[in-house]
BALOBA-1460 file (C-alpha; in Angstrom, 3 decimals):
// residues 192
<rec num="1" residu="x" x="0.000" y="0.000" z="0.000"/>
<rec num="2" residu="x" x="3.048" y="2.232" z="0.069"/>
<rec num="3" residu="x" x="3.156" y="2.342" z="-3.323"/>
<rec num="4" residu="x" x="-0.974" y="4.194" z="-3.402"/>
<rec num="5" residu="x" x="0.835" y="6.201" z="-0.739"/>
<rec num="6" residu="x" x="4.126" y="7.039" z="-3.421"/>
<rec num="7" residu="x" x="1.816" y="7.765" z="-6.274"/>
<rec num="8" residu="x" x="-0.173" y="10.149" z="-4.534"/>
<rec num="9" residu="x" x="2.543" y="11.878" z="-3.648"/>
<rec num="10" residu="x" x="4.110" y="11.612" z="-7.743"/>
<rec num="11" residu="x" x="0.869" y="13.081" z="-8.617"/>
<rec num="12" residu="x" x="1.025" y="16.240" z="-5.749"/>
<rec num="13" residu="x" x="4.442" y="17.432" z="-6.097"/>
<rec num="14" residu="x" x="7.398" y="17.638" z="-7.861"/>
<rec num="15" residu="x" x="9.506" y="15.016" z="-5.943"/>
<rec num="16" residu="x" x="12.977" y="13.353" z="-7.257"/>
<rec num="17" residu="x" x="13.046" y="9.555" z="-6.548"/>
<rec num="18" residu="x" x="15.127" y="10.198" z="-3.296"/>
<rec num="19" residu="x" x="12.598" y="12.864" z="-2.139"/>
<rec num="20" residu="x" x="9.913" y="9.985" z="-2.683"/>
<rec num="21" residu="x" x="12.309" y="7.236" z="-0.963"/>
<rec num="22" residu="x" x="12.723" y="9.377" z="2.009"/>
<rec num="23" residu="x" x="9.083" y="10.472" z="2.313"/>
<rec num="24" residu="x" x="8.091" y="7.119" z="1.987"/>
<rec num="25" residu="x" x="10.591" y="5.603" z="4.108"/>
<rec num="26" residu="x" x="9.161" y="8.158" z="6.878"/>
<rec num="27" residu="x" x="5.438" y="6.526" z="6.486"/>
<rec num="28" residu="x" x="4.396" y="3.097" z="8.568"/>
<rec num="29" residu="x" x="1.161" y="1.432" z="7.428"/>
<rec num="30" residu="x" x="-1.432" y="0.677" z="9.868"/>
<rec num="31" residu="x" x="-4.329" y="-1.994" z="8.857"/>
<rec num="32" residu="x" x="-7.577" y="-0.866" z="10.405"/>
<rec num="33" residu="x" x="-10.481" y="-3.110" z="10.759"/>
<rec num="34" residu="x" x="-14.095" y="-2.203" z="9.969"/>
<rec num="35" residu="x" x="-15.117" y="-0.391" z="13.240"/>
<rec num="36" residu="x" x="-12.028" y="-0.459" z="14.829"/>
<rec num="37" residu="x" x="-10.930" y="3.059" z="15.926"/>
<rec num="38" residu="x" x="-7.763" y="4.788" z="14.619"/>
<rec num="39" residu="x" x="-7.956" y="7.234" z="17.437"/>
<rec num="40" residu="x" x="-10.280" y="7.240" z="20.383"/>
<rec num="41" residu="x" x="-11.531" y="10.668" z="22.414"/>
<rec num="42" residu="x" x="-9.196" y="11.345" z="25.198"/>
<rec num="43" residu="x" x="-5.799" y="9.953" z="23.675"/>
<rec num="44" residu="x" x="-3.415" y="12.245" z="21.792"/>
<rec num="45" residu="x" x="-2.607" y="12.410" z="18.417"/>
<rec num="46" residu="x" x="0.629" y="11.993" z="17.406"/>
<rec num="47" residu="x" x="0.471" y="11.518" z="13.391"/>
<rec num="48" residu="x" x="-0.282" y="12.629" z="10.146"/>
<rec num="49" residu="x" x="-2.340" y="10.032" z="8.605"/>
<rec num="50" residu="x" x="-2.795" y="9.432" z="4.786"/>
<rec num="51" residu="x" x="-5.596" y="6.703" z="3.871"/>
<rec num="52" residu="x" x="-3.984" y="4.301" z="1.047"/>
<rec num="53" residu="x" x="-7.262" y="1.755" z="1.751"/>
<rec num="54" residu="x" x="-10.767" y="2.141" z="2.514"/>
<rec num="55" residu="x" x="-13.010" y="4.695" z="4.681"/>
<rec num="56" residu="x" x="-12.740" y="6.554" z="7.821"/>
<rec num="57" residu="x" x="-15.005" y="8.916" z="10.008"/>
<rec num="58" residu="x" x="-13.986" y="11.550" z="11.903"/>
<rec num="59" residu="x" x="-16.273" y="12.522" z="15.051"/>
<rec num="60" residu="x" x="-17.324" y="13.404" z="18.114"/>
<rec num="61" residu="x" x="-20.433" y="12.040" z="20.918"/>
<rec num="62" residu="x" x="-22.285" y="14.490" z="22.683"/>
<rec num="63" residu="x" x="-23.990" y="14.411" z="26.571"/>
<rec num="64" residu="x" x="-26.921" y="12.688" z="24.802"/>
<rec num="65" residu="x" x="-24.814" y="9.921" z="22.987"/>
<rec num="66" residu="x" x="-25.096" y="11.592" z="19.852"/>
<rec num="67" residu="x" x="-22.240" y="11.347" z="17.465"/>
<rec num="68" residu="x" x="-21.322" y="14.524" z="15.003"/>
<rec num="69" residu="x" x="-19.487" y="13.381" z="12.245"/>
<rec num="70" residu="x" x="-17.048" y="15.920" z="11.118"/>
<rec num="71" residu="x" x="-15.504" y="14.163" z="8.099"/>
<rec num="72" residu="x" x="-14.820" y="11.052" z="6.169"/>
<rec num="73" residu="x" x="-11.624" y="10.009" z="4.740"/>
<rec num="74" residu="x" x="-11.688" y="7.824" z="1.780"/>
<rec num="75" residu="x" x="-8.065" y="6.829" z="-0.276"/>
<rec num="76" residu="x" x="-5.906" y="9.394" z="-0.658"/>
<rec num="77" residu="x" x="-7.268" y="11.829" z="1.734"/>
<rec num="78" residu="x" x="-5.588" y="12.559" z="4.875"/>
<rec num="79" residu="x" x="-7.620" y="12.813" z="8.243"/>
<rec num="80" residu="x" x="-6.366" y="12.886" z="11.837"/>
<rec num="81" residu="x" x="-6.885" y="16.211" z="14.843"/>
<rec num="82" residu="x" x="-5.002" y="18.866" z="13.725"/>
<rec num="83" residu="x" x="-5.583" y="20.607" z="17.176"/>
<rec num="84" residu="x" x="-4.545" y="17.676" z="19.202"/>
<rec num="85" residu="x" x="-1.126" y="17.091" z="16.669"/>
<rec num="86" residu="x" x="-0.259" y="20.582" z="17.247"/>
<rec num="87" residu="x" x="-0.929" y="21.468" z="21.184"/>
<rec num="88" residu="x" x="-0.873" y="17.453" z="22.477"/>
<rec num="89" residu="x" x="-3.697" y="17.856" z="24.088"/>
<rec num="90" residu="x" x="-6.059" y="15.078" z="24.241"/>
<rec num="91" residu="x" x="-8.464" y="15.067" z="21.219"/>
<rec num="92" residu="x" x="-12.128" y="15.503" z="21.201"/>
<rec num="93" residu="x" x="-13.072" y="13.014" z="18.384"/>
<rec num="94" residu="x" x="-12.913" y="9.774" z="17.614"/>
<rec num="95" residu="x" x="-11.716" y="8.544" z="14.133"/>
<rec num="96" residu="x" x="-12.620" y="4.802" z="12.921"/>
<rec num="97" residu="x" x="-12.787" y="2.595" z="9.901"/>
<rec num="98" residu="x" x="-16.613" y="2.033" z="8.367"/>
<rec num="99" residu="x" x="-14.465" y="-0.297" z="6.076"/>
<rec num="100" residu="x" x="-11.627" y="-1.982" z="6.350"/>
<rec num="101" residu="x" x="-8.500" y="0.122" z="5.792"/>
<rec num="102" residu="x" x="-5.356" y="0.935" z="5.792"/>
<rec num="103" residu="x" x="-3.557" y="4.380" z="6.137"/>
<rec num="104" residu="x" x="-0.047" y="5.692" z="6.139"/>
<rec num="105" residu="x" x="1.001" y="7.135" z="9.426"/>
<rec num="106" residu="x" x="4.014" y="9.800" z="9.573"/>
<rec num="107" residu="x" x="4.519" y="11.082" z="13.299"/>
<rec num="108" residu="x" x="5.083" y="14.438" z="13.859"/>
<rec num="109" residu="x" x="8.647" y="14.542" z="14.306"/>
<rec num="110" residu="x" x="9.203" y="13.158" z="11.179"/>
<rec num="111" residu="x" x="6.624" y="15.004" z="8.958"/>
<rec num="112" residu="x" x="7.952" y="18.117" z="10.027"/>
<rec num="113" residu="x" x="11.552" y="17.091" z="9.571"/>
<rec num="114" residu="x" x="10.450" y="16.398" z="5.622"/>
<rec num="115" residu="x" x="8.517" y="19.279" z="5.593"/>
<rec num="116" residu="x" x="11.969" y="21.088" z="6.981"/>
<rec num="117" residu="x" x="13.981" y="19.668" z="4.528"/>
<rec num="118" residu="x" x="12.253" y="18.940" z="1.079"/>
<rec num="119" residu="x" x="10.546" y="21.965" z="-0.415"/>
<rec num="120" residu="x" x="8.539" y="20.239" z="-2.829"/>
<rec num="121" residu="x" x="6.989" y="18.542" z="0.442"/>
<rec num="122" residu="x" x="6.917" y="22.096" z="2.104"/>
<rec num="123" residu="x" x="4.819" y="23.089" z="-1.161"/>
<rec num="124" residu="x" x="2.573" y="20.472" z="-1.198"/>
<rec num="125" residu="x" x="1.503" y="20.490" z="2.602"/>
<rec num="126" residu="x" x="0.957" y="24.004" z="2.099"/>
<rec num="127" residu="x" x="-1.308" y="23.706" z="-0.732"/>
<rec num="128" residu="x" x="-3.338" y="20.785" z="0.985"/>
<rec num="129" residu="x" x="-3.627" y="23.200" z="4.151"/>
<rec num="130" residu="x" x="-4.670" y="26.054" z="2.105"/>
<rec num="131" residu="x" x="-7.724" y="23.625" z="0.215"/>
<rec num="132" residu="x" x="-8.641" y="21.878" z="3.388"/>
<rec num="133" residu="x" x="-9.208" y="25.745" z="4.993"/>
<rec num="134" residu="x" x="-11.294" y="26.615" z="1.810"/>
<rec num="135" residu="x" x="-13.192" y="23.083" z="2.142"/>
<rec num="136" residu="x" x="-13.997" y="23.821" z="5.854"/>
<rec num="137" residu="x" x="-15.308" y="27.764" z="5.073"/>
<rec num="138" residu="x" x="-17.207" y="26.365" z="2.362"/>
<rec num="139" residu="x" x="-18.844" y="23.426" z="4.491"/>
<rec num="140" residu="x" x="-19.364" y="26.202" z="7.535"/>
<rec num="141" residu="x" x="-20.799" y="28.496" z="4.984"/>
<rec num="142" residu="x" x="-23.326" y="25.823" z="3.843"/>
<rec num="143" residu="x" x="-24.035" y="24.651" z="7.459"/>
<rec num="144" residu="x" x="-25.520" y="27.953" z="8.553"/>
<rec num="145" residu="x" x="-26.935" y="28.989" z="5.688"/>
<rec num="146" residu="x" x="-28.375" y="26.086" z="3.667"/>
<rec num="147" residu="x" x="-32.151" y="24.097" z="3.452"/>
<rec num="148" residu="x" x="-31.152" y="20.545" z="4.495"/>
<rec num="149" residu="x" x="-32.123" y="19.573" z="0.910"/>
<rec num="150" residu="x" x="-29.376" y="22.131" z="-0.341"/>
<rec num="151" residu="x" x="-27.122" y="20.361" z="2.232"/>
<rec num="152" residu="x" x="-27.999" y="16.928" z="1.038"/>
<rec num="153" residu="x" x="-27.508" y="18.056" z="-2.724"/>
<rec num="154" residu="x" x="-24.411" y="20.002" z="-2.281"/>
<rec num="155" residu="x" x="-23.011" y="16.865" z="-0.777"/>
<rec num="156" residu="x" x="-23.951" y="14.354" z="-3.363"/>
<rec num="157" residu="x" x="-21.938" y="17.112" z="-6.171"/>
<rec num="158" residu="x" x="-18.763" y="17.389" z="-3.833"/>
<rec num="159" residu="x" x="-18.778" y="13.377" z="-2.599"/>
<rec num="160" residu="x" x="-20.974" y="11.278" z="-5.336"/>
<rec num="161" residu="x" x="-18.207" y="8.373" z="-4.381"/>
<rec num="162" residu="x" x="-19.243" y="8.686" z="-0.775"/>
<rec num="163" residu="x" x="-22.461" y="8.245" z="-0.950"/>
<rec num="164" residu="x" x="-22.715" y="4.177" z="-1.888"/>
<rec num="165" residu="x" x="-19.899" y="3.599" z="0.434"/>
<rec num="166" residu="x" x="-21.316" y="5.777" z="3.835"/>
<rec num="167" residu="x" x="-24.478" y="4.379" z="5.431"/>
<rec num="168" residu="x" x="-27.572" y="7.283" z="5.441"/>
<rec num="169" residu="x" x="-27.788" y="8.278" z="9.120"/>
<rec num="170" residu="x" x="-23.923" y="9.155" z="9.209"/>
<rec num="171" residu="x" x="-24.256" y="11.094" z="6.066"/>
<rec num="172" residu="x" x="-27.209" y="13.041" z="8.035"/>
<rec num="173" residu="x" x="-25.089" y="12.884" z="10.811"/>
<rec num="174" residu="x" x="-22.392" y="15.001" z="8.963"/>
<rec num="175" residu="x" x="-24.961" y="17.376" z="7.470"/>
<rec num="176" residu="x" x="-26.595" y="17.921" z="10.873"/>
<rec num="177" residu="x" x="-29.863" y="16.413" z="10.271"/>
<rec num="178" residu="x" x="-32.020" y="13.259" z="10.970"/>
<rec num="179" residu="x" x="-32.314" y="10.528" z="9.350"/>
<rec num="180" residu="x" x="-35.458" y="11.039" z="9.279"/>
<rec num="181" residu="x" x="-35.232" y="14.146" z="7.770"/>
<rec num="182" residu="x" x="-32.734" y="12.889" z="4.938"/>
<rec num="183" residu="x" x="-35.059" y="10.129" z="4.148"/>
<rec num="184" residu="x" x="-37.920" y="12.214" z="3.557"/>
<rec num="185" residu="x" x="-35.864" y="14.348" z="1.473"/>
<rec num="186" residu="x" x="-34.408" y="11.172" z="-0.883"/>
<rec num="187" residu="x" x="-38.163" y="10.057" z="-1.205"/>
<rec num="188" residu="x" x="-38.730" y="13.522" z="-2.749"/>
<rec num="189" residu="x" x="-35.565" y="14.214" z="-4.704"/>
<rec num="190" residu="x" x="-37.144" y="10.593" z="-6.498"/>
<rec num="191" residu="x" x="-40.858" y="12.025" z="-7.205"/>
<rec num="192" residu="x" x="-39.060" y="14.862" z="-9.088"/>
Protein backbone atom coordinates (compact mmCIF):
# COMPACT_ATOMS: atom_id res chain seq x y z
CA UNK A 1 0.00 0.00 0.00
CA UNK A 2 3.05 2.23 0.07
CA UNK A 3 3.16 2.34 -3.32
CA UNK A 4 -0.97 4.19 -3.40
CA UNK A 5 0.83 6.20 -0.74
CA UNK A 6 4.13 7.04 -3.42
CA UNK A 7 1.82 7.76 -6.27
CA UNK A 8 -0.17 10.15 -4.53
CA UNK A 9 2.54 11.88 -3.65
CA UNK A 10 4.11 11.61 -7.74
CA UNK A 11 0.87 13.08 -8.62
CA UNK A 12 1.03 16.24 -5.75
CA UNK A 13 4.44 17.43 -6.10
CA UNK A 14 7.40 17.64 -7.86
CA UNK A 15 9.51 15.02 -5.94
CA UNK A 16 12.98 13.35 -7.26
CA UNK A 17 13.05 9.55 -6.55
CA UNK A 18 15.13 10.20 -3.30
CA UNK A 19 12.60 12.86 -2.14
CA UNK A 20 9.91 9.99 -2.68
CA UNK A 21 12.31 7.24 -0.96
CA UNK A 22 12.72 9.38 2.01
CA UNK A 23 9.08 10.47 2.31
CA UNK A 24 8.09 7.12 1.99
CA UNK A 25 10.59 5.60 4.11
CA UNK A 26 9.16 8.16 6.88
CA UNK A 27 5.44 6.53 6.49
CA UNK A 28 4.40 3.10 8.57
CA UNK A 29 1.16 1.43 7.43
CA UNK A 30 -1.43 0.68 9.87
CA UNK A 31 -4.33 -1.99 8.86
CA UNK A 32 -7.58 -0.87 10.40
CA UNK A 33 -10.48 -3.11 10.76
CA UNK A 34 -14.10 -2.20 9.97
CA UNK A 35 -15.12 -0.39 13.24
CA UNK A 36 -12.03 -0.46 14.83
CA UNK A 37 -10.93 3.06 15.93
CA UNK A 38 -7.76 4.79 14.62
CA UNK A 39 -7.96 7.23 17.44
CA UNK A 40 -10.28 7.24 20.38
CA UNK A 41 -11.53 10.67 22.41
CA UNK A 42 -9.20 11.34 25.20
CA UNK A 43 -5.80 9.95 23.68
CA UNK A 44 -3.41 12.24 21.79
CA UNK A 45 -2.61 12.41 18.42
CA UNK A 46 0.63 11.99 17.41
CA UNK A 47 0.47 11.52 13.39
CA UNK A 48 -0.28 12.63 10.15
CA UNK A 49 -2.34 10.03 8.61
CA UNK A 50 -2.80 9.43 4.79
CA UNK A 51 -5.60 6.70 3.87
CA UNK A 52 -3.98 4.30 1.05
CA UNK A 53 -7.26 1.75 1.75
CA UNK A 54 -10.77 2.14 2.51
CA UNK A 55 -13.01 4.69 4.68
CA UNK A 56 -12.74 6.55 7.82
CA UNK A 57 -15.00 8.92 10.01
CA UNK A 58 -13.99 11.55 11.90
CA UNK A 59 -16.27 12.52 15.05
CA UNK A 60 -17.32 13.40 18.11
CA UNK A 61 -20.43 12.04 20.92
CA UNK A 62 -22.29 14.49 22.68
CA UNK A 63 -23.99 14.41 26.57
CA UNK A 64 -26.92 12.69 24.80
CA UNK A 65 -24.81 9.92 22.99
CA UNK A 66 -25.10 11.59 19.85
CA UNK A 67 -22.24 11.35 17.47
CA UNK A 68 -21.32 14.52 15.00
CA UNK A 69 -19.49 13.38 12.24
CA UNK A 70 -17.05 15.92 11.12
CA UNK A 71 -15.50 14.16 8.10
CA UNK A 72 -14.82 11.05 6.17
CA UNK A 73 -11.62 10.01 4.74
CA UNK A 74 -11.69 7.82 1.78
CA UNK A 75 -8.07 6.83 -0.28
CA UNK A 76 -5.91 9.39 -0.66
CA UNK A 77 -7.27 11.83 1.73
CA UNK A 78 -5.59 12.56 4.88
CA UNK A 79 -7.62 12.81 8.24
CA UNK A 80 -6.37 12.89 11.84
CA UNK A 81 -6.89 16.21 14.84
CA UNK A 82 -5.00 18.87 13.73
CA UNK A 83 -5.58 20.61 17.18
CA UNK A 84 -4.54 17.68 19.20
CA UNK A 85 -1.13 17.09 16.67
CA UNK A 86 -0.26 20.58 17.25
CA UNK A 87 -0.93 21.47 21.18
CA UNK A 88 -0.87 17.45 22.48
CA UNK A 89 -3.70 17.86 24.09
CA UNK A 90 -6.06 15.08 24.24
CA UNK A 91 -8.46 15.07 21.22
CA UNK A 92 -12.13 15.50 21.20
CA UNK A 93 -13.07 13.01 18.38
CA UNK A 94 -12.91 9.77 17.61
CA UNK A 95 -11.72 8.54 14.13
CA UNK A 96 -12.62 4.80 12.92
CA UNK A 97 -12.79 2.59 9.90
CA UNK A 98 -16.61 2.03 8.37
CA UNK A 99 -14.46 -0.30 6.08
CA UNK A 100 -11.63 -1.98 6.35
CA UNK A 101 -8.50 0.12 5.79
CA UNK A 102 -5.36 0.93 5.79
CA UNK A 103 -3.56 4.38 6.14
CA UNK A 104 -0.05 5.69 6.14
CA UNK A 105 1.00 7.13 9.43
CA UNK A 106 4.01 9.80 9.57
CA UNK A 107 4.52 11.08 13.30
CA UNK A 108 5.08 14.44 13.86
CA UNK A 109 8.65 14.54 14.31
CA UNK A 110 9.20 13.16 11.18
CA UNK A 111 6.62 15.00 8.96
CA UNK A 112 7.95 18.12 10.03
CA UNK A 113 11.55 17.09 9.57
CA UNK A 114 10.45 16.40 5.62
CA UNK A 115 8.52 19.28 5.59
CA UNK A 116 11.97 21.09 6.98
CA UNK A 117 13.98 19.67 4.53
CA UNK A 118 12.25 18.94 1.08
CA UNK A 119 10.55 21.97 -0.41
CA UNK A 120 8.54 20.24 -2.83
CA UNK A 121 6.99 18.54 0.44
CA UNK A 122 6.92 22.10 2.10
CA UNK A 123 4.82 23.09 -1.16
CA UNK A 124 2.57 20.47 -1.20
CA UNK A 125 1.50 20.49 2.60
CA UNK A 126 0.96 24.00 2.10
CA UNK A 127 -1.31 23.71 -0.73
CA UNK A 128 -3.34 20.78 0.99
CA UNK A 129 -3.63 23.20 4.15
CA UNK A 130 -4.67 26.05 2.10
CA UNK A 131 -7.72 23.62 0.22
CA UNK A 132 -8.64 21.88 3.39
CA UNK A 133 -9.21 25.75 4.99
CA UNK A 134 -11.29 26.61 1.81
CA UNK A 135 -13.19 23.08 2.14
CA UNK A 136 -14.00 23.82 5.85
CA UNK A 137 -15.31 27.76 5.07
CA UNK A 138 -17.21 26.37 2.36
CA UNK A 139 -18.84 23.43 4.49
CA UNK A 140 -19.36 26.20 7.53
CA UNK A 141 -20.80 28.50 4.98
CA UNK A 142 -23.33 25.82 3.84
CA UNK A 143 -24.04 24.65 7.46
CA UNK A 144 -25.52 27.95 8.55
CA UNK A 145 -26.94 28.99 5.69
CA UNK A 146 -28.37 26.09 3.67
CA UNK A 147 -32.15 24.10 3.45
CA UNK A 148 -31.15 20.54 4.49
CA UNK A 149 -32.12 19.57 0.91
CA UNK A 150 -29.38 22.13 -0.34
CA UNK A 151 -27.12 20.36 2.23
CA UNK A 152 -28.00 16.93 1.04
CA UNK A 153 -27.51 18.06 -2.72
CA UNK A 154 -24.41 20.00 -2.28
CA UNK A 155 -23.01 16.87 -0.78
CA UNK A 156 -23.95 14.35 -3.36
CA UNK A 157 -21.94 17.11 -6.17
CA UNK A 158 -18.76 17.39 -3.83
CA UNK A 159 -18.78 13.38 -2.60
CA UNK A 160 -20.97 11.28 -5.34
CA UNK A 161 -18.21 8.37 -4.38
CA UNK A 162 -19.24 8.69 -0.78
CA UNK A 163 -22.46 8.25 -0.95
CA UNK A 164 -22.72 4.18 -1.89
CA UNK A 165 -19.90 3.60 0.43
CA UNK A 166 -21.32 5.78 3.83
CA UNK A 167 -24.48 4.38 5.43
CA UNK A 168 -27.57 7.28 5.44
CA UNK A 169 -27.79 8.28 9.12
CA UNK A 170 -23.92 9.16 9.21
CA UNK A 171 -24.26 11.09 6.07
CA UNK A 172 -27.21 13.04 8.04
CA UNK A 173 -25.09 12.88 10.81
CA UNK A 174 -22.39 15.00 8.96
CA UNK A 175 -24.96 17.38 7.47
CA UNK A 176 -26.60 17.92 10.87
CA UNK A 177 -29.86 16.41 10.27
CA UNK A 178 -32.02 13.26 10.97
CA UNK A 179 -32.31 10.53 9.35
CA UNK A 180 -35.46 11.04 9.28
CA UNK A 181 -35.23 14.15 7.77
CA UNK A 182 -32.73 12.89 4.94
CA UNK A 183 -35.06 10.13 4.15
CA UNK A 184 -37.92 12.21 3.56
CA UNK A 185 -35.86 14.35 1.47
CA UNK A 186 -34.41 11.17 -0.88
CA UNK A 187 -38.16 10.06 -1.20
CA UNK A 188 -38.73 13.52 -2.75
CA UNK A 189 -35.56 14.21 -4.70
CA UNK A 190 -37.14 10.59 -6.50
CA UNK A 191 -40.86 12.02 -7.21
CA UNK A 192 -39.06 14.86 -9.09
Amino acid sequence: MIAVFRNYLQEKGNFTETELDTITAAAAIKKVRKRQYLLQEGDVWKYNAFVTKGCLRTYSVDLKGIEHILSFAVENWWTGDRESLQTGKPSEYNIDALEDSEVALISREKYDQLYREIPAFHNMVSAILEKSFRVAQSRIHTFISASAEEKYLSFLEKFPHLVMRVPQNMIASYLGITAETLSRIRKQLVKK
